[in-house]
Structure formats: structure tokens, C-alpha cells
C-alpha positions as YAML, in Angstrom:
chain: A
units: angstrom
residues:
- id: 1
  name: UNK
  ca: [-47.02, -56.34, -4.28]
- id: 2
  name: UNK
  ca: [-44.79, -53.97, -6.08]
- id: 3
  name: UNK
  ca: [-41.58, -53.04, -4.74]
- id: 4
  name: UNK
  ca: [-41.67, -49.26, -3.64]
- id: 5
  name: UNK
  ca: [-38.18, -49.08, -5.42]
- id: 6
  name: UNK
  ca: [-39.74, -50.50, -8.55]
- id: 7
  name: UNK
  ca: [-36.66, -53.46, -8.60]
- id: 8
  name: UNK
  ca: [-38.85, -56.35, -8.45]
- id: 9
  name: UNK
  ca: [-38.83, -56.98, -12.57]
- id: 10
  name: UNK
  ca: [-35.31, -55.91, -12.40]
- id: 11
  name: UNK
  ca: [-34.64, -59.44, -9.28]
- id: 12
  name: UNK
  ca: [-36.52, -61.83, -10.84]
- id: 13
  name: UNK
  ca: [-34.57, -61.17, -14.18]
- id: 14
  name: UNK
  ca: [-31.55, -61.54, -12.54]
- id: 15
  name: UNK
  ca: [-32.74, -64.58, -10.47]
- id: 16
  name: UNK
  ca: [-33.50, -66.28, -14.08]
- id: 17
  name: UNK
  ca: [-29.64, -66.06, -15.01]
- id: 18
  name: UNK
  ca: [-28.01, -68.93, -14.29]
- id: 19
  name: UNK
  ca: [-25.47, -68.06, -11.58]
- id: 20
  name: UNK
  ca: [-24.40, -68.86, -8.15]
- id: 21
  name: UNK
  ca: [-26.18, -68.21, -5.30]
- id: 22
  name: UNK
  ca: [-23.02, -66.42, -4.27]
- id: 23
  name: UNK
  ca: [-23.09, -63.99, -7.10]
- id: 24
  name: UNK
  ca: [-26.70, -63.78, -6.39]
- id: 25
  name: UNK
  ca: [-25.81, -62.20, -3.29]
- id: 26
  name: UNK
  ca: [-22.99, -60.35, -4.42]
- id: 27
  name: UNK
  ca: [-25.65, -57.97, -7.09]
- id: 28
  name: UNK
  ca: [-27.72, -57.71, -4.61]
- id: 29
  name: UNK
  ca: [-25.44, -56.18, -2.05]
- id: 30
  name: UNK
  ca: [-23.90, -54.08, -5.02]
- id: 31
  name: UNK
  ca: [-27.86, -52.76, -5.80]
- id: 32
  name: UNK
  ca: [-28.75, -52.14, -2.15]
- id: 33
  name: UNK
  ca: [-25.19, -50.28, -1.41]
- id: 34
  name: UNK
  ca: [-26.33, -48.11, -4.47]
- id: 35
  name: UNK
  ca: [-29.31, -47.20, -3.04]
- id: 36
  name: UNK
  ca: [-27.97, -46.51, -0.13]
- id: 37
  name: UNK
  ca: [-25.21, -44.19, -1.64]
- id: 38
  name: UNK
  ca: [-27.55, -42.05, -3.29]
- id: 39
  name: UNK
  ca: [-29.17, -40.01, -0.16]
- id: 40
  name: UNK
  ca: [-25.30, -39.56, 0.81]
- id: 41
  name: UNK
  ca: [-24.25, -38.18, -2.77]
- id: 42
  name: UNK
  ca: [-27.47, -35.87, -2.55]
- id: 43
  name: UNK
  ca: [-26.31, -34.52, 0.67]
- id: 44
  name: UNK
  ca: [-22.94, -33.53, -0.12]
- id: 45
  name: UNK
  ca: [-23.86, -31.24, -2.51]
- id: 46
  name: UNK
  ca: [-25.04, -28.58, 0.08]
- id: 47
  name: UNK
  ca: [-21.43, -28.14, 1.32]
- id: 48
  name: UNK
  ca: [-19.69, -28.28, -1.64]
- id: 49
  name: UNK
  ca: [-21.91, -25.26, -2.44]
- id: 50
  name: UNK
  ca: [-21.06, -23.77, 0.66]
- id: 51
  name: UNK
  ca: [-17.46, -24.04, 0.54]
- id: 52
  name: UNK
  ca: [-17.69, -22.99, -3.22]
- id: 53
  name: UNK
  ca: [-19.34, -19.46, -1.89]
- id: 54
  name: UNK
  ca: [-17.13, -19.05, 1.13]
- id: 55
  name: UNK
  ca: [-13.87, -19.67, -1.54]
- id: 56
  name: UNK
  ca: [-15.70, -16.80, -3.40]
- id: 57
  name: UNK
  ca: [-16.43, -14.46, -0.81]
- id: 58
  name: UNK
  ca: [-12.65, -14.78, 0.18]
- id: 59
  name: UNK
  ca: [-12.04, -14.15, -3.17]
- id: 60
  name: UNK
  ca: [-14.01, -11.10, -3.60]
- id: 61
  name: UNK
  ca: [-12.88, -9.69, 0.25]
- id: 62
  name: UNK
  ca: [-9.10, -10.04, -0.94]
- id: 63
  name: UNK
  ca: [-9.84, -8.33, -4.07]
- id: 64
  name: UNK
  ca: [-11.72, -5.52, -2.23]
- id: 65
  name: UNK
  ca: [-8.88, -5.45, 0.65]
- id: 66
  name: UNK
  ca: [-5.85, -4.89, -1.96]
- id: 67
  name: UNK
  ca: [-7.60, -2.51, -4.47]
- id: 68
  name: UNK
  ca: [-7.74, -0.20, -1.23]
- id: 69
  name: UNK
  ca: [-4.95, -0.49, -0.31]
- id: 70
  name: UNK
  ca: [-3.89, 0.47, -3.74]
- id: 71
  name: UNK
  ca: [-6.63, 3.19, -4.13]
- id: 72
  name: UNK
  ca: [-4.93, 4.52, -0.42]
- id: 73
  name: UNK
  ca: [-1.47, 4.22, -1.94]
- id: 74
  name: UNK
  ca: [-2.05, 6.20, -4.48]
- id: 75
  name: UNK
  ca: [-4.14, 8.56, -3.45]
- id: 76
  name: UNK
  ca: [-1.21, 9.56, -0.71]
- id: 77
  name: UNK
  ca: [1.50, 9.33, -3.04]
- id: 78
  name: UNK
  ca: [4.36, 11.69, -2.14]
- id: 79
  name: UNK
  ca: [5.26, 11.03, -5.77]
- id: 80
  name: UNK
  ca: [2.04, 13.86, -6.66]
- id: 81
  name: UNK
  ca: [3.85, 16.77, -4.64]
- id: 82
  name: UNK
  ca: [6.76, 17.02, -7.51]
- id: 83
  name: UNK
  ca: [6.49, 14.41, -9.80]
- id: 84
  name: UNK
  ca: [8.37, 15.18, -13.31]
- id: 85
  name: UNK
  ca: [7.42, 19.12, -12.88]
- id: 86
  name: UNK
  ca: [10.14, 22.00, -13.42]
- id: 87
  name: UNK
  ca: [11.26, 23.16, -10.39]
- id: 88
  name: UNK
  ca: [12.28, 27.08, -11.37]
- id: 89
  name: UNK
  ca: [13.94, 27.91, -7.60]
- id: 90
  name: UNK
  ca: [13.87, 26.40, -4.06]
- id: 91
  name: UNK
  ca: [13.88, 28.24, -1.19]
- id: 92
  name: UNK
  ca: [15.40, 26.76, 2.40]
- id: 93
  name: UNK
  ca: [15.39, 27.95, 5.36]
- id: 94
  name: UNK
  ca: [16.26, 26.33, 9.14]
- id: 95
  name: UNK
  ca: [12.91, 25.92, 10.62]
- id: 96
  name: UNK
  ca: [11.06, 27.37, 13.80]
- id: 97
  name: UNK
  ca: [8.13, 25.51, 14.79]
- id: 98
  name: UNK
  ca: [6.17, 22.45, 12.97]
- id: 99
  name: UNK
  ca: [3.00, 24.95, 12.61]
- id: 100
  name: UNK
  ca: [4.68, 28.07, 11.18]
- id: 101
  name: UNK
  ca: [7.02, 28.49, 7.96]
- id: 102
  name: UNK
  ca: [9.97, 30.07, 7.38]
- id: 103
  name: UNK
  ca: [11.28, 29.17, 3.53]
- id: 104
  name: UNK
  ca: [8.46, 31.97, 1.94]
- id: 105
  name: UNK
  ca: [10.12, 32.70, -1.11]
- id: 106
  name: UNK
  ca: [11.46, 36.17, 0.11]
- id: 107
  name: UNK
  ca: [15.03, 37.04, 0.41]
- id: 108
  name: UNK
  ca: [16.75, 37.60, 3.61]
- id: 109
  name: UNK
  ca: [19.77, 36.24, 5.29]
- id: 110
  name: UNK
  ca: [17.78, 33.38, 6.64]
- id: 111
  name: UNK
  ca: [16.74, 32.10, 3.52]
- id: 112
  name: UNK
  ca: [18.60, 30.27, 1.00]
- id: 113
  name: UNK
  ca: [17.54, 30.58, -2.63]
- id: 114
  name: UNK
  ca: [18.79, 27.35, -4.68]
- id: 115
  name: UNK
  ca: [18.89, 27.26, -8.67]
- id: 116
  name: UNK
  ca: [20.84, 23.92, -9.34]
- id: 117
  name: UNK
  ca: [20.11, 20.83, -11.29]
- id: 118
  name: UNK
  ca: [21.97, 18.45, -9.01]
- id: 119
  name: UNK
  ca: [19.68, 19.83, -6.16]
- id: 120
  name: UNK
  ca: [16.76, 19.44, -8.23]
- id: 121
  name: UNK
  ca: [17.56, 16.04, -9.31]
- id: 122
  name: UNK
  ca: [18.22, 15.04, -5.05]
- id: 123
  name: UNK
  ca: [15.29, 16.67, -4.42]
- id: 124
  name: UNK
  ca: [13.15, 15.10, -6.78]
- id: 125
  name: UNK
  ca: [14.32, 11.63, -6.10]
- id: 126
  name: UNK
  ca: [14.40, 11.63, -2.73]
- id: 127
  name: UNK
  ca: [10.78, 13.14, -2.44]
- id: 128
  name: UNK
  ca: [9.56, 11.02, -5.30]
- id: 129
  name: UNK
  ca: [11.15, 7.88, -3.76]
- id: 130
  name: UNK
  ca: [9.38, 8.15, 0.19]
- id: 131
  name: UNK
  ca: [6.65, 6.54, 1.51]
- id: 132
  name: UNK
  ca: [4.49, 7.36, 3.85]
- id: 133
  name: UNK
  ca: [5.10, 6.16, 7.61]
- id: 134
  name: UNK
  ca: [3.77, 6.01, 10.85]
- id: 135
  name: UNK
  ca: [5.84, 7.43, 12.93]
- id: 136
  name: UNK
  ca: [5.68, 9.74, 15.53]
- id: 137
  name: UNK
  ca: [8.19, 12.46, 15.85]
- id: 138
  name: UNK
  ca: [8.78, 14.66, 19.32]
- id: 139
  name: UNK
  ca: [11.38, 16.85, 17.75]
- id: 140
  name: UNK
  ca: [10.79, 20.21, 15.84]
- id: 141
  name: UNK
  ca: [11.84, 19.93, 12.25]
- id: 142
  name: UNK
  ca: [15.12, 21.10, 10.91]
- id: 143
  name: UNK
  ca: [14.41, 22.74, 7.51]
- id: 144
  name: UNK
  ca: [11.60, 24.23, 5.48]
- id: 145
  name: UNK
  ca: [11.56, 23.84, 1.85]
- id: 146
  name: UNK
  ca: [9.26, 25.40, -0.63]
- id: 147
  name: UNK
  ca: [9.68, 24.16, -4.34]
- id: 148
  name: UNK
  ca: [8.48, 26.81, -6.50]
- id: 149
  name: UNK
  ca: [7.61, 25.12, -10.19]
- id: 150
  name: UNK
  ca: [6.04, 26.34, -13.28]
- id: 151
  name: UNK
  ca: [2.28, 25.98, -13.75]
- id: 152
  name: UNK
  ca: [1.54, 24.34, -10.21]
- id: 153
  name: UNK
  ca: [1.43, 25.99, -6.99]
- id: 154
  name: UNK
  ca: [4.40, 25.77, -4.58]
- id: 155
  name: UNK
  ca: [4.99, 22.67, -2.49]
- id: 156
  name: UNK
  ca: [5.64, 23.41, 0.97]
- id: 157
  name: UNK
  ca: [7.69, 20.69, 2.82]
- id: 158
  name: UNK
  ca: [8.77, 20.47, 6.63]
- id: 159
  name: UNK
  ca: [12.30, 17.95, 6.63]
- id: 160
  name: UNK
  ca: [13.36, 16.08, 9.85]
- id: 161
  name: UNK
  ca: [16.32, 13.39, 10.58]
- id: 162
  name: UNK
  ca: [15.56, 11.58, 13.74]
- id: 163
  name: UNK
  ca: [18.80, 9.06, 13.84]
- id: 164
  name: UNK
  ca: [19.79, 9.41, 10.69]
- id: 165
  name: UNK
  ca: [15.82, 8.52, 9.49]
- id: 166
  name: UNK
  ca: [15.02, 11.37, 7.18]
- id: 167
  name: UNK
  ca: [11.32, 12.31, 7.11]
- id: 168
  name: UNK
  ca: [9.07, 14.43, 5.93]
- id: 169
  name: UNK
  ca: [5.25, 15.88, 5.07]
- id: 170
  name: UNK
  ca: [3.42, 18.94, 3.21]
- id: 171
  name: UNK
  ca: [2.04, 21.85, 5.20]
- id: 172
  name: UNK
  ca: [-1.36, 21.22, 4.07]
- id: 173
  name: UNK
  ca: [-1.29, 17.23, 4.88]
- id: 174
  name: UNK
  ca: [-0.89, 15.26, 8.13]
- id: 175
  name: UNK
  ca: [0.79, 12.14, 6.22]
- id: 176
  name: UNK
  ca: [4.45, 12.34, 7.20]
- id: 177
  name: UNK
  ca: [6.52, 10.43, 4.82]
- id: 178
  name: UNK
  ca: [10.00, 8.10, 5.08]
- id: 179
  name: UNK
  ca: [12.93, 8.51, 2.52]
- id: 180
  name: UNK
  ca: [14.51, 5.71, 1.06]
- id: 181
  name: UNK
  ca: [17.93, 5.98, 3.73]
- id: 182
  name: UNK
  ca: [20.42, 5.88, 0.43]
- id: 183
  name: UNK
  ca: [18.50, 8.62, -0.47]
- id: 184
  name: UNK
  ca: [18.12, 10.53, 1.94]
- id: 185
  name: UNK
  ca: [21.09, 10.48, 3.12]
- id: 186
  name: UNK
  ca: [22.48, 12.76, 0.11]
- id: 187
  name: UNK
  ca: [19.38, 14.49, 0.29]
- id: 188
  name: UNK
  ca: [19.93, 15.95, 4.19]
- id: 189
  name: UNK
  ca: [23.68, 16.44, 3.00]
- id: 190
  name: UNK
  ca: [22.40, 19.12, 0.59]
- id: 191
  name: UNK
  ca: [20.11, 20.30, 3.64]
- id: 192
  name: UNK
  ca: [22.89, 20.65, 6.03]
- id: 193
  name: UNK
  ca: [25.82, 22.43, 3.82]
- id: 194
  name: UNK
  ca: [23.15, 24.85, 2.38]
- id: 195
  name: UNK
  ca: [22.36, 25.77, 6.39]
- id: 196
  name: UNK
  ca: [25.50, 25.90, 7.03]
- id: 197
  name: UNK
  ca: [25.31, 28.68, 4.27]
- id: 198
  name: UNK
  ca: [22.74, 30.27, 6.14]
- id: 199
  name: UNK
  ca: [24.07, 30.65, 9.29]
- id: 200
  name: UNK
  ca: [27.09, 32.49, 8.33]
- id: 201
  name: UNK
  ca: [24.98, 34.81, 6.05]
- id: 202
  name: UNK
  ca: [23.19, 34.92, 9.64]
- id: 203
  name: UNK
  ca: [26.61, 36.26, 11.47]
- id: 204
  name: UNK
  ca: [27.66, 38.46, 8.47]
- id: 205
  name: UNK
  ca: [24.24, 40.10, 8.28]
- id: 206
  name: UNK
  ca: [23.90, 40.56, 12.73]
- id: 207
  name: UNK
  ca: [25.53, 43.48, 13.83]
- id: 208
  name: UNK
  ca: [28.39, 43.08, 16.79]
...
């Protein structure tokens, strides 16, 4: 009767070489442990598939995970409020309330108009430099600023310093946003000599 592994040709060639009966036994166990390998081999390959798709689906979900994070980055950038734009006059004033504005361009003893380049160039940086953060403020805000530049409208910012943290965020956005503390540090300087300014254009102006 044939062999259903179709070997019997292949063992009575072999027992026709004149060898030991030791290494007789000895290609016979190597045979048998080859058949026996091969269901093994065959069933490894479904997990190495697996773990070759989960490696890729991590792959893919990282990709996915930083691209928005970059898309979100960017897309909040505090870098788009001034960017490399010429800023033609600034207008500061102390602030009120978080809702309403007070720096709106018109003169008055409350309101600082500011045409310098080292102000710009503070400005600029410091605005260019933040990032957006997530924290929560209790206090009012200190100063308004609007930037007015050529060709874009004016950017309307609200300034706090909470500890010596300076923040701030656009009136039409909700993302409040950290500066760099090296630079914001000269930044709120500027902020607090020009009120300063203000005020006592405030006492000159109020009658006794």
C-alpha cells in the first residue's frame, strides 16, 4: 500500500544505501521532524500577518494623530494675527471689562496712540512668538491693543500678566495665548510705561 505521504520510494532507496542502522534512524527522525514542522511553519504565518497590520495601523494612527495636531497648530497660530505686516499706528488703552474695548482708534486722554519701530518690533515678536495655552484666568485684563496695518483689518488684542505670565487672545477668538516670558517681559514693560502715560494725560485732562 502506498504511503499517504508518498515517501515509500523515497525509504526503500535510502534503506538500499549501505549505512548503519543508526544513521538509518537518524534520516528518518530528520524526515518525520520535517513533516512535522511544516503544519507549525503554516501556522505562523497568520500572526505574522497580524502583527504586520497592527504595526501598520499604528503607523497610519500616529501619522493621522500628528498631522492634526499640526493642521490644529497651524490653523491657531497667533503668528496669522501680525505676521510680517506693516503696522501704520497702535492704539493702547488700560482696559475695562474682558467683553468690551477700549483701544478704538479714537483720540482721547485714555488712549495712547504709538508710532515707533522699537514698539513695533516688541510687539511683533512677542505676539508672533506665543502659543496658545490653557489656562484659565479670573482677573480682568490690563490693556487693550488694536494694531492698525495696511491692507488687513485691525487686530484687536486683550493683554494680561497673571504673576509675571503674560497672556493674551483676539476679540473675535476664544484661544488665549502664552508669551515666550523673555519676551514678554519687555513686551508688558512697553505696556506699563505707555499707561503710565495715560494716566497722567488722565489727571491733566480731569478737572479739580
Amino acid at each position: 500500500m502506498k504511503s499517504s505521504f508518498g515517501f515509500d520510494n523515497s525509504f526503500r532507496e535510502l534503506d538500499r544505501i549501505p549505512r548503519s542502522q543508526k544513521q538509518k534512524q537518524d534520516s528518518l527522525q530528520k524526515i518525520w521532524s520535517g513533516i512535522e514542522d511544516r503544519p507549525k511553519r503554516k501556522k505562523n504565518v497568520f500572526p505574522k500577518f497580524l502583527s504586520a497590520a497592527a504595526v501598520m495601523a499604528a503607523c497610519i494612527m500616529f501619522a493621522f494623530i500628528i498631522f492634526s495636531e499640526d493642521s490644529t497648530t497651524r490653523g491657531s497660530s497667533s503668528a496669522d494675527m501680525l505676521g510680517d505686516s506693516f503696522i501704520s499706528q497702535t492704539a493702547i488703552a488700560l482696559s475695562e471689562t474682558e467683553n468690551s474695548f477700549s483701544a478704538d482708534g479714537t483720540y482721547s486722554a485714555e488712549t495712547a496712540t504709538v508710532k515707533d519701530e522699537k514698539w513695533e518690533n516688541t510687539a511683533r515678536t512677542a505676539i508672533n512668538s506665543a502659543m496658545p495655552a490653557e489656562a484659565v484666568i479670573d482677573s480682568k485684563p490690563l490693556y487693550d491693543i488694536q494694531f492698525i496695518m495696511k491692507g488687513k483689518d485691525p487686530v484687536k488684542v486683550k493683554v494680561w500678566n497673571e504673576r509675571g505670565e503674560v497672556y493674551f487672545k483676539s476679540m473675535d477668538s476664544e484661544i488665549m495665548y502664552a508669551v515666550p516670558s523673555e519676551e514678554g517681559a519687555i513686551f508688558i514693560e512697553y505696556l506699563e510705561a505707555i499707561a503710565q502715560s495715560i494716566q497722567k494725560n488722565s489727571l491733566i485732562q480731569t478737572p479739580f
